[in-house]
C-alpha positions as CSV (number, residue, x, y, z in Angstrom):
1,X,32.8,7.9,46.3
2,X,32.9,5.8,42.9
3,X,30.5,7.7,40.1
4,X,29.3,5.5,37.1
5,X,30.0,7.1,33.9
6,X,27.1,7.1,31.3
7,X,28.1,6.1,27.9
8,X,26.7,8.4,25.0
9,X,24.8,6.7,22.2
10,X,24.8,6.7,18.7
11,X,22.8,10.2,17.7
12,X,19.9,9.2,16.2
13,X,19.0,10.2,12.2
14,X,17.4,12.8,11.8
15,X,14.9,13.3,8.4
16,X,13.0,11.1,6.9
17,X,12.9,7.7,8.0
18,X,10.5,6.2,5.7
19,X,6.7,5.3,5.8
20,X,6.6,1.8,7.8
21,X,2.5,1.8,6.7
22,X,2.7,0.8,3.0
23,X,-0.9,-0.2,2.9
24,X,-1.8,3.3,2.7
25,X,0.1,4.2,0.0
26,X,-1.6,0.9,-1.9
27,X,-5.0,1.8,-0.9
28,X,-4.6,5.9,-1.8
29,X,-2.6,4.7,-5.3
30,X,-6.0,2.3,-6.2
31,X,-8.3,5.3,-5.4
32,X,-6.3,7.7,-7.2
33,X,-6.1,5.4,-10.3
34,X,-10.0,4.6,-10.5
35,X,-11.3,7.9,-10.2
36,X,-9.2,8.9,-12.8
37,X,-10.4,5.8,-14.7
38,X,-13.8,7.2,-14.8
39,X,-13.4,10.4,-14.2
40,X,-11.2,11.4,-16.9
41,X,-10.1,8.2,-19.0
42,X,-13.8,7.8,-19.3
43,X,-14.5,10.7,-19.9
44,X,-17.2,11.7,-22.7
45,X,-14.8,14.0,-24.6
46,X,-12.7,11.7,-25.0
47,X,-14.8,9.0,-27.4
48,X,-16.7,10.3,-30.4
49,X,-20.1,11.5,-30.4
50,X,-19.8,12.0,-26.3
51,X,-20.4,8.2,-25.9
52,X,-18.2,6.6,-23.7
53,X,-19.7,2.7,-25.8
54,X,-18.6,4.4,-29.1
55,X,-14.9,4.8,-30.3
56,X,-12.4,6.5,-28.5
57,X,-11.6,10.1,-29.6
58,X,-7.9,10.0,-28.4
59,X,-5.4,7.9,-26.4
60,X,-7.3,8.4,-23.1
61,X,-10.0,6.8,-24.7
62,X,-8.1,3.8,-26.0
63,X,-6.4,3.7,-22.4
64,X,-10.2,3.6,-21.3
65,X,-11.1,0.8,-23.5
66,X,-8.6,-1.5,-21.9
67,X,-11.5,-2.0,-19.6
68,X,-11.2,-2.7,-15.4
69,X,-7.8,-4.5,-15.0
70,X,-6.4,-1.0,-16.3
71,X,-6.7,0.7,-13.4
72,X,-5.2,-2.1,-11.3
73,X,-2.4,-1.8,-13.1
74,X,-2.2,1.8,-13.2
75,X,-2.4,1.5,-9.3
76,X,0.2,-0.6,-9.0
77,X,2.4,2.0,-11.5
78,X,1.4,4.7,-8.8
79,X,2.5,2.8,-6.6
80,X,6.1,2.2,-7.9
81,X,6.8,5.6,-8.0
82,X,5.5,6.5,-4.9
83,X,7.6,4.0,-3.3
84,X,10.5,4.9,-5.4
85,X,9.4,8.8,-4.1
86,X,9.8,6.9,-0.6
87,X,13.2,5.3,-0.7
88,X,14.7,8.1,-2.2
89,X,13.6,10.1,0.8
90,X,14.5,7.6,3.5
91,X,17.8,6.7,1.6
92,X,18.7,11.1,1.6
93,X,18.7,10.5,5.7
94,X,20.6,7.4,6.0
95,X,23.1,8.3,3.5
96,X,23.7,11.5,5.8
97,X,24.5,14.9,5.0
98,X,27.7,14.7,3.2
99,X,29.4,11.9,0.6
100,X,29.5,8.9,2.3
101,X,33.0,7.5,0.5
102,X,34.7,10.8,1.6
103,X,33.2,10.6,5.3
104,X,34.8,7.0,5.4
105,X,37.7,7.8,4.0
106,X,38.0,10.5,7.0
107,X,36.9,7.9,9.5
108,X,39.6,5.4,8.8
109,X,42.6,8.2,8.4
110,X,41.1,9.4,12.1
111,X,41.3,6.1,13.2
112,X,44.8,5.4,11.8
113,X,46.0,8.8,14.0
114,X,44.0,7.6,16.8
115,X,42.2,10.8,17.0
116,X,38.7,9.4,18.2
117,X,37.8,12.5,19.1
118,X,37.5,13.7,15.2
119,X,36.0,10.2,14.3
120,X,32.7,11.4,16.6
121,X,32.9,14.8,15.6
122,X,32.8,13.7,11.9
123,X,29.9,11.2,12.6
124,X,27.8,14.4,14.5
125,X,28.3,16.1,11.4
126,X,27.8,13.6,8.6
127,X,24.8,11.9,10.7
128,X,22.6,9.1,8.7
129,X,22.9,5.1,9.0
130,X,26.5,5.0,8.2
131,X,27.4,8.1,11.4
132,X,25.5,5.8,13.5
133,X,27.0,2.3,13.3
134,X,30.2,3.9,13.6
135,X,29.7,6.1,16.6
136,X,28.1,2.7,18.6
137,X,31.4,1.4,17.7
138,X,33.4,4.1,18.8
139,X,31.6,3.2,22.0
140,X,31.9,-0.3,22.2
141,X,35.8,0.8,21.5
142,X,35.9,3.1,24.6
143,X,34.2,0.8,26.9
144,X,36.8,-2.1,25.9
145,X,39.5,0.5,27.8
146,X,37.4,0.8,31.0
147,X,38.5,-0.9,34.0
148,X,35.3,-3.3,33.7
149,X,36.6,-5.0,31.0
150,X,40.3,-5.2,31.9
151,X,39.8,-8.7,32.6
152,X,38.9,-9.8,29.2
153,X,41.4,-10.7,26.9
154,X,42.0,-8.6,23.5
155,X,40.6,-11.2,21.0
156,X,37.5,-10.9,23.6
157,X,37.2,-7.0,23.3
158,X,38.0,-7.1,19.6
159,X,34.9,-9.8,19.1
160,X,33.2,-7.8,21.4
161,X,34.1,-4.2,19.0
162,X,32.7,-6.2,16.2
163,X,29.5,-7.5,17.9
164,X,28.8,-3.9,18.8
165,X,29.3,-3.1,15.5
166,X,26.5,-5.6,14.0
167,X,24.2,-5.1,16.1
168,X,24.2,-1.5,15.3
169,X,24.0,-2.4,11.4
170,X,21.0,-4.6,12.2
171,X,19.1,-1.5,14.0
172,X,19.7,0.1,10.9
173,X,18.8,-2.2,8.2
174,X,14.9,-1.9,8.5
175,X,14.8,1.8,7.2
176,X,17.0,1.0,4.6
177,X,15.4,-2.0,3.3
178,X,11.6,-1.0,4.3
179,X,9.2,-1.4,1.5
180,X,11.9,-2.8,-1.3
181,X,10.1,-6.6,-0.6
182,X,6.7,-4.5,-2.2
183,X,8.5,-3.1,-5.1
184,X,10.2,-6.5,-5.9
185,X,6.6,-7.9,-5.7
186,X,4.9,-5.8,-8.4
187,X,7.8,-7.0,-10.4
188,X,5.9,-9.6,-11.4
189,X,2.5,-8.7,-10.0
190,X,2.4,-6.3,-12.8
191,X,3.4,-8.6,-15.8
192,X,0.6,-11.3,-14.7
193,X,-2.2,-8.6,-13.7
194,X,-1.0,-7.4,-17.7
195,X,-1.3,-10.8,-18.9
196,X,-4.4,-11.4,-17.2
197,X,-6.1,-8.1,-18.9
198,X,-4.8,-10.1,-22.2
199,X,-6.1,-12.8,-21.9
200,X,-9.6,-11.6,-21.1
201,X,-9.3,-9.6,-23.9
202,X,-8.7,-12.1,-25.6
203,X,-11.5,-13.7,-24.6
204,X,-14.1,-11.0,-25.6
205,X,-12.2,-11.5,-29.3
206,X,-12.9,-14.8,-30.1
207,X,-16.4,-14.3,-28.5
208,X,-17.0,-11.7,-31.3
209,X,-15.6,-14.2,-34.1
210,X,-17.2,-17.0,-32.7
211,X,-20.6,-15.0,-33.6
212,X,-19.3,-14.0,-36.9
213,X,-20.7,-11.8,-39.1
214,X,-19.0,-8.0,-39.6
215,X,-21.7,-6.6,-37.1
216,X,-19.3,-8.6,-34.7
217,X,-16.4,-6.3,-35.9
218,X,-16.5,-3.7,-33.2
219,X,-16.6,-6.2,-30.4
220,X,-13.3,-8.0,-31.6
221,X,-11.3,-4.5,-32.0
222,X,-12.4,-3.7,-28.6
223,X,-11.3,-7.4,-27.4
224,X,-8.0,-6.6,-29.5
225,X,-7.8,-3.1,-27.9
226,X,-8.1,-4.4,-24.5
227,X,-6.0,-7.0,-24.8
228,X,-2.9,-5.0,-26.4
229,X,-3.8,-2.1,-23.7
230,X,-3.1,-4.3,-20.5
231,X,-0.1,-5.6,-21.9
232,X,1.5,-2.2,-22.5
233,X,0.4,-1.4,-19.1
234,X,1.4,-4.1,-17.6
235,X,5.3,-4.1,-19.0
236,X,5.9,-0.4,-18.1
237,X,4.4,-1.3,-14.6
238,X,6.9,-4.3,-14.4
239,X,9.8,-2.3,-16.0
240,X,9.8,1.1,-13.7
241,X,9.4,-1.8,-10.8
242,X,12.2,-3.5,-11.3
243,X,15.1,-0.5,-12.7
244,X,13.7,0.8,-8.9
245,X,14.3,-2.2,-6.9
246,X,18.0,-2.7,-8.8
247,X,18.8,0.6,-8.2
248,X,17.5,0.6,-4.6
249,X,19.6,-2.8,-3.8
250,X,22.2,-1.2,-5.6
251,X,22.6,1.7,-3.0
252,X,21.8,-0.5,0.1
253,X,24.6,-2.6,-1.2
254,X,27.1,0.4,-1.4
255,X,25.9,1.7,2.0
256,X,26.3,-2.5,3.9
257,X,29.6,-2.4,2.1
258,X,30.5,0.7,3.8
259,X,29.3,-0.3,7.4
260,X,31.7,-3.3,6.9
261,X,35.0,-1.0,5.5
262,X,34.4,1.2,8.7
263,X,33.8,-1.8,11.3
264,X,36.7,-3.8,10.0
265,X,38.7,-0.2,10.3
266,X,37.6,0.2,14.4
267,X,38.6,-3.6,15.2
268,X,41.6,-3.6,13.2
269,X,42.7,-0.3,15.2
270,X,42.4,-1.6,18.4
271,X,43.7,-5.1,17.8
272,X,47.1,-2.8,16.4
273,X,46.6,-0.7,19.2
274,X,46.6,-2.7,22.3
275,X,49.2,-5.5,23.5
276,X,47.9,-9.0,24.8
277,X,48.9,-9.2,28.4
278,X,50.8,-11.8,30.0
């Protein structure tokens, strides 16, 4: 009696797989940043004579001065690095336990001995993205022997190898990419929400000279202080956003690069392995 043997799938990753819920991290980063706007920024010790509408005392102060689009910004600062906290995490895992340019390196010289057997025990024990597309391969490479595909010719099985091995990299992709689009965003969310800080600072300055007189004076250094504030603000934001988001792309780049070394390594293998027959 005929018995169906059950292929074994890639292992899944085991870690941290990143937080698929970003709008949490927003909306805890924007309640962080305003209680701290008005608990401690705003603070009386920080402004002379313990009045929040006199002059700052210290930097906190000044920060506070910068009036409301500060804490939007500092939210959206918060959540850069929370998000950069994130990937770092989720990246760990899909990297896998070990370096990945070695583990390929020991994949490919497995697969030039044709000793599959240590390709899948390498992929149990590096694990991650990477261990995964490669052991769905391994499949896809073992399934092309069995008598239900004998019938197909080899550029069929090879397309097939290589199908396997996409589809597998597209499983993986979300985790590696997930929440990089919202990190490219405050790339420029926090320049303009900056700029728009600025400009109503601005506006609160040539209010005061448009009054004129020197009883106007502390309104236009506050309009000045405001305006200078959010721009500061606003470039770090936009800075620590976008050295995260090259350096994230950076390692997705090095990882998709690797998935393709390894995939190209499987087909080529069995293509060098296998005769067309007659």
């Amino acid at each position: 009696m005929a018995t169906t043997q059950k292929t074994v799938g890639p292992k899944k990753s085991q870690g941290f797989q990143g937080v698929r819920s970003a709008f949490w991290i927003i909306a805890v980063c924007l309640v962080i940043a305003f209680t701290l706007f008005y608990t401690w920024f705003g603070h009386a010790s920080h402004f002379q004579g313990g009045d929040s509408n006199g002059s700052p005392a210290d930097v906190w102060g000044t920060i506070f001065k910068g009036g409301f689009i500060v804490p939007v910004i500092h939210a959206l600062l918060l959540t850069v690095l929370a998000m950069s906290i994130e990937r770092i995490l989720a990246m760990k895992t899909a990297f896998g336990t070990g370096s990945l340019p070695k583990f390929v390196v020991n994949i490919k010289e497995a697969l030039n001995a044709n000793d599959f057997a240590k390709a899948r025990q390498l992929c149990d024990k590096q694990r991650g993205s990477v261990a995964n597309v490669v052991y769905a391969s391994l499949d896809a490479y073992k399934n092309m022997e069995s008598g239900a595909n004998a019938a197909l010719k080899k550029s069929q099985k090879v397309s097939k190898i290589q199908l396997a091995h996409e589809e597998a990299t597209q499983l993986e992709m979300p985790t590696l990419t997930m929440n990089l689009p919202i990190i490219a965003t405050i790339v420029t969310l926090g320049t303009l929400t900056g700029l728009l800080g600025t400009v109503t600072g601005m506006i609160k300055s040539f209010s005061a000279l448009s009054a004129g007189g020197g009883a106007d004076s502390a309104a236009l250094s506050a309009g000045i202080s405001e305006a200078l504030i959010n721009t500061a603000f606003g470039i770090l934001t936009s800075w620590c956003a976008v050295v995260s988001y090259n350096y994230f792309t950076n390692k997705v780049d090095k990882l998709t690069y690797a998935l393709d070394e390894v995939g190209y390594s499987i087909a080529q293998t069995y293509e060098a392995n296998h005769v067309e027959e007659a």
